[in-house]
C-alpha positions in Angstrom: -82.2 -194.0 -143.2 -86.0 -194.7 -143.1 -85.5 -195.9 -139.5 -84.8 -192.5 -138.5 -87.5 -190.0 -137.0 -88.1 -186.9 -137.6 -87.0 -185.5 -133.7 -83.6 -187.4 -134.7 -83.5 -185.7 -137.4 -83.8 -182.8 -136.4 -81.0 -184.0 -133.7 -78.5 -185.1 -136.2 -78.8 -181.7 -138.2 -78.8 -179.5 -135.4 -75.0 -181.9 -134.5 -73.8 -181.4 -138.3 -74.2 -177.8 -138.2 -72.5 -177.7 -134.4 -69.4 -179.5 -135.4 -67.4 -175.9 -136.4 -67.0 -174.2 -138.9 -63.9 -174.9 -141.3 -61.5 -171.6 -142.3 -63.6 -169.4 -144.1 -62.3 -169.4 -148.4 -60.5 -166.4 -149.2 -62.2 -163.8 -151.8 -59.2 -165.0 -154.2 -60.4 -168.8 -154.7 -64.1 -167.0 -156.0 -62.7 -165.0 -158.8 -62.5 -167.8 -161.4 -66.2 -168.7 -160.6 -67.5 -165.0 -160.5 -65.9 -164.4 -163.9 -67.4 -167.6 -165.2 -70.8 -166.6 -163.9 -70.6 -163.1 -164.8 -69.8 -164.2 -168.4 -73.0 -166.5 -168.5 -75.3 -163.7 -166.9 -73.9 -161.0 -169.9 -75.0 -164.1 -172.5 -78.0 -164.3 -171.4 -79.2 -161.0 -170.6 -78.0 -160.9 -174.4 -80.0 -163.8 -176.1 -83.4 -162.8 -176.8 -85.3 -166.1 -175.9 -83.5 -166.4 -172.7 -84.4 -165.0 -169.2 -82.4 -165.2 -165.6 -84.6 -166.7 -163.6 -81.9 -166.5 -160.1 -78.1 -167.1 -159.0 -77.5 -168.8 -156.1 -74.0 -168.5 -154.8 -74.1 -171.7 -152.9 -70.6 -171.5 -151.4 -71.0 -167.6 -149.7 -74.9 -168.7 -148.5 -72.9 -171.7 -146.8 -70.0 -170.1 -145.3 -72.6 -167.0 -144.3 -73.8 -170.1 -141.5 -70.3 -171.5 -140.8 -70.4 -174.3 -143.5 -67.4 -173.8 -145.6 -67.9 -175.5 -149.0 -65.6 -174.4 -152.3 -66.8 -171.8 -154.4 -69.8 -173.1 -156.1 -72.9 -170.5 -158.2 -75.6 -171.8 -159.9 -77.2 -169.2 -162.8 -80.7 -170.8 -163.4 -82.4 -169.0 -166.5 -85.3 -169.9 -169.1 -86.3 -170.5 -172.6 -90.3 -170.5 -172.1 -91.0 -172.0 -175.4 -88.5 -174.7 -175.5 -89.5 -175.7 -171.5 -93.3 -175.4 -172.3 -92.5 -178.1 -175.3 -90.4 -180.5 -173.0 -92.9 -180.3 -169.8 -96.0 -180.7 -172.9 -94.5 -184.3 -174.0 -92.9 -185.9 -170.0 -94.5 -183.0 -167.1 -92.2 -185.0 -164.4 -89.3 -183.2 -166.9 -90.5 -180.0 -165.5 -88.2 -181.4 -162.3 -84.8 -180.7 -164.6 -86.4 -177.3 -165.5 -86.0 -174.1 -166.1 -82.2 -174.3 -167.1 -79.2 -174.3 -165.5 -75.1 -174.1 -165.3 -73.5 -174.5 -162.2 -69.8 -172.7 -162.1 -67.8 -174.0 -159.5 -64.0 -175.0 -158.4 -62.9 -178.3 -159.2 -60.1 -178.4 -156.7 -58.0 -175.7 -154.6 -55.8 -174.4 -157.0 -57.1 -176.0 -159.9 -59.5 -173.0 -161.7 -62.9 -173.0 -162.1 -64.9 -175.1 -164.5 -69.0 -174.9 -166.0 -71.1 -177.4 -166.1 -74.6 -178.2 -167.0 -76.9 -181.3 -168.2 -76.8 -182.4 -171.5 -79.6 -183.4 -173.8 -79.0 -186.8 -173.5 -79.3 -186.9 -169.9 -83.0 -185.6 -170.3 -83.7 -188.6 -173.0 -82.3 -191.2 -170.6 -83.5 -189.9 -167.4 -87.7 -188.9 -168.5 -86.9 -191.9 -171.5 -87.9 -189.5 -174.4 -88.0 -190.8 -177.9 -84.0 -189.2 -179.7 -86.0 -189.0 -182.5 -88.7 -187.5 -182.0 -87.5 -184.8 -179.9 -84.7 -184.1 -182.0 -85.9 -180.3 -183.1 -85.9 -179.8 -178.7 -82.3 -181.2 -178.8 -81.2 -178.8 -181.3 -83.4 -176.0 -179.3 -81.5 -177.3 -175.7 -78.0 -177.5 -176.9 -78.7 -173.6 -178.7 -80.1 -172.3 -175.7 -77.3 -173.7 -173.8 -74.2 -172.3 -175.8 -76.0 -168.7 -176.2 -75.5 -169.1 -172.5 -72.5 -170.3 -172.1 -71.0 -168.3 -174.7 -67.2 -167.9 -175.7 -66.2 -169.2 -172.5 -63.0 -171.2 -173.1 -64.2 -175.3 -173.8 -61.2 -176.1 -171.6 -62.9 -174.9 -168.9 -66.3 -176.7 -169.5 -67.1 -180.4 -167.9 -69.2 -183.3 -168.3 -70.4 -185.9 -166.2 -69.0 -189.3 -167.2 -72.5 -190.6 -167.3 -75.1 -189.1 -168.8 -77.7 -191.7 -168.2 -79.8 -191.4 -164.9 -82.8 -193.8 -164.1 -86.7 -192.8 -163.4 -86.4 -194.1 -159.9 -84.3 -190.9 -159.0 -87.6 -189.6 -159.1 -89.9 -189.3 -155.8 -93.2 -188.9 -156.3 -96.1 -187.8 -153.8 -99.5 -188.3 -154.5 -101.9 -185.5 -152.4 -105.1 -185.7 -151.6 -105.4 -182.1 -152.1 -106.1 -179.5 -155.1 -103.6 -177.5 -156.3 -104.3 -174.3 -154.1 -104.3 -175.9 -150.7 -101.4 -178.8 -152.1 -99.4 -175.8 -152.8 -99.9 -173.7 -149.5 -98.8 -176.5 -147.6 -96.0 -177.2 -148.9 -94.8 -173.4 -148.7 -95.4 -173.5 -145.2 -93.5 -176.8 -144.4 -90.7 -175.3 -146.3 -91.2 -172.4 -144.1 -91.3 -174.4 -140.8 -88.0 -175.7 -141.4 -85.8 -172.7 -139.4 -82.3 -173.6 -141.3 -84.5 -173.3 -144.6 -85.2 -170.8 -147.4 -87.6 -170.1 -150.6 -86.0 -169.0 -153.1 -87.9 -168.6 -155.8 -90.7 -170.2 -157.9 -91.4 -170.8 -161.5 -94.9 -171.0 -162.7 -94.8 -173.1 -166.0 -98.0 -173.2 -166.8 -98.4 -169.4 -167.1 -95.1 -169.4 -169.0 -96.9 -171.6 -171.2 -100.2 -169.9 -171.3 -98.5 -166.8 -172.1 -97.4 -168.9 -175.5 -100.7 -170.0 -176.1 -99.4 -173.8 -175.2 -101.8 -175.6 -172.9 -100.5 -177.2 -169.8 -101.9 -178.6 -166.7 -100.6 -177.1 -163.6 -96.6 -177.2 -163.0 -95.4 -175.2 -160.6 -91.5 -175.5 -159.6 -90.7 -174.3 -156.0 -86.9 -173.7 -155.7 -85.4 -173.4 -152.0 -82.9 -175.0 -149.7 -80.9 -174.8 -146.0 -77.2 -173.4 -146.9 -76.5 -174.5 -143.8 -76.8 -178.6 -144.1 -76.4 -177.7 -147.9 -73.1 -176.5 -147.5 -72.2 -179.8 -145.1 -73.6 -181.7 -147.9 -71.7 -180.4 -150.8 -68.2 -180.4 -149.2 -66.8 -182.8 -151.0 -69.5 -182.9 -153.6 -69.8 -179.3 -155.1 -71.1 -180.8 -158.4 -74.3 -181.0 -156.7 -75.2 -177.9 -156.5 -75.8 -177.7 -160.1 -79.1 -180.1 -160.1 -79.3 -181.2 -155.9 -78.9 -177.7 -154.4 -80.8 -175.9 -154.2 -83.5 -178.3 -154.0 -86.3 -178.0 -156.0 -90.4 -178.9 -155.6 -92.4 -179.9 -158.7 -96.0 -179.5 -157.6 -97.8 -181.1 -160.9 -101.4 -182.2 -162.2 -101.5 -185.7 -164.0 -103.3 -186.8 -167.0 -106.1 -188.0 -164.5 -106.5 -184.5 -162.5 -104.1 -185.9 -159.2 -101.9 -183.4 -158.1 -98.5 -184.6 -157.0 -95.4 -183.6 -155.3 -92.2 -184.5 -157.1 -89.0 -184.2 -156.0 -85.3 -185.7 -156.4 -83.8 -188.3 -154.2 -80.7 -186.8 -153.4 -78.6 -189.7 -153.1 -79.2 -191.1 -156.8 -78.3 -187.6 -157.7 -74.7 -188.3 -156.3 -74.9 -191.7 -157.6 -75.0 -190.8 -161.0 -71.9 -187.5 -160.3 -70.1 -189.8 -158.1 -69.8 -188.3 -155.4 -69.7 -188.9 -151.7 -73.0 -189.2 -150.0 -72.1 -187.0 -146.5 -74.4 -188.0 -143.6 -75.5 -184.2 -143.9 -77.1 -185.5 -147.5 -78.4 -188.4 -146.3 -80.4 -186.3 -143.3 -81.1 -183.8 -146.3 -82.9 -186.5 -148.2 -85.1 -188.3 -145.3 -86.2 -185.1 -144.2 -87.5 -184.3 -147.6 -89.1 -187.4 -147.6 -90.6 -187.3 -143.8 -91.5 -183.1 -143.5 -93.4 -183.2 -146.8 -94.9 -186.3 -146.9 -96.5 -185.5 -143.4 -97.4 -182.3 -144.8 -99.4 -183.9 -147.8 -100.7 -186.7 -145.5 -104.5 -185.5 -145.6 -104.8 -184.7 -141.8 
């Protein structure tokens, strides 16, 4: 994929999105996700530490553009205090952050499940010491079951691996400050026409607001429900932590401000899941747009 340019990029994604659009889904095959969804949103609207932070219904954004995808909605929300402790010890783990359930259908005719990351995927992925961050585990796993509530455990899943490797990680080093390395990066995303922001979390302020000091760690959260939709197909599962993408603009120990990012295609490694050509044009453009946007020209 690194032989590719960006004009044939820009080709090949203009040719996914042309091939037609499949039959739209019927309003009958989103009930079991909306209920789902609407249960997690009650919870936590209900749990004091917990805030919605935005749901994306990845499934009608997709179809809105002609890329039929089953129903798939992600409901991201936050618990400040526990995120502000995480990002404090491993500030890449701000990439996995604020938190998340995605509910979605598993098959046509088969209901609708909820899943989400479990703490061990976090120790294996930003290699965090069990014991030492075992009060945050217990603080995770509460802050995910106030969320996910009395929903039926038959209809939650898991992963079959829960271990996921650094190198899923990329990382950009720019040669600007924070101010102008942000700004640039909104307006890449912004040059991209099949491309959306849709949100932002600033987790420093979250913190500050605490009284816990961290250097900047601002999360950008957008994506093209267009090639999104193409992507996730035959790979809903990725809208939980793939789509919609997400942008970790962060300030190391030694002042540099990075970009940070996920490579799409370990992401579906580790769900096992097929890696559609849409996803693999998905993840060079990442690579190519924002890289030439942090290039220091």
């Amino acid at each position: 994929m690194r032989l590719l340019t960006p004009l044939l990029v820009t080709s090949l994604t203009a040719l996914l999105l042309a091939c037609g659009a499949d039959e739209p889904i019927g309003p009958e095959r989103y009930a079991g996700s909306d209920a789902l969804v609407t249960t997690m949103k009650a919870n936590v609207s209900a749990a004091d530490s917990l805030t919605e932070v935005i749901d994306i219904d990845h499934s009608r954004l997709g179809s809105e553009v002609g890329s039929t995808m089953p129903p798939a909605r992600v409901l991201i929300f936050s618990e400040p205090q526990l995120e502000s402790e995480l990002i404090a010890i491993s500030p890449l783990l701000a990439l996995d952050l604020p938190l998340r359930a995605l509910a979605y259908e598993s098959a046509p005719g088969a209901g609708s499940s909820v899943s989400y990351n479990s703490f061990d995927y976090l120790v294996s992925r930003y290699q965090l010491d069990a014991v030492q961050t075992a009060n945050l585990r217990a603080a995770y796993d509460g802050a995910m079951s106030a969320a996910i509530g009395d929903i039926d455990r038959k209809n939650l899943t898991a992963f079959a691996d829960d271990s996921m490797q650094p190198d899923g990680i990329i990382t950009i080093n720019s040669p600007y400050d924070f101010a102008e390395t942000l700004a640039r990066v909104n307006a890449a995303i912004d040059s991209q026409g099949d491309t959306v922001r849709f949100g932002s979390v600033d987790f420093q302020a979250n913190a500050k607001s605490l009284g816990i000091d961290l250097p900047h760690s601002h999360m950008i959260l957008f994506g093209g429900p267009g090639p999104g939709g193409k992507a996730m197909a035959d790979a809903v599962t990725l809208g939980l932590d793939g789509f919609c993408q997400k942008f970790l603009i962060w300030e190391d120990s030694n002042g540099q401000i990075n970009l940070s990012f996920n490579d799409l295609l370990a992401l579906a490694d580790r769900q096992e899941v097929p890696k559609r050509l849409a996803l693999r044009v998905i993840n060079y453009r990442l690579n190519s747009v924002f890289s030439e946007a942090l290039s220091g020209q």
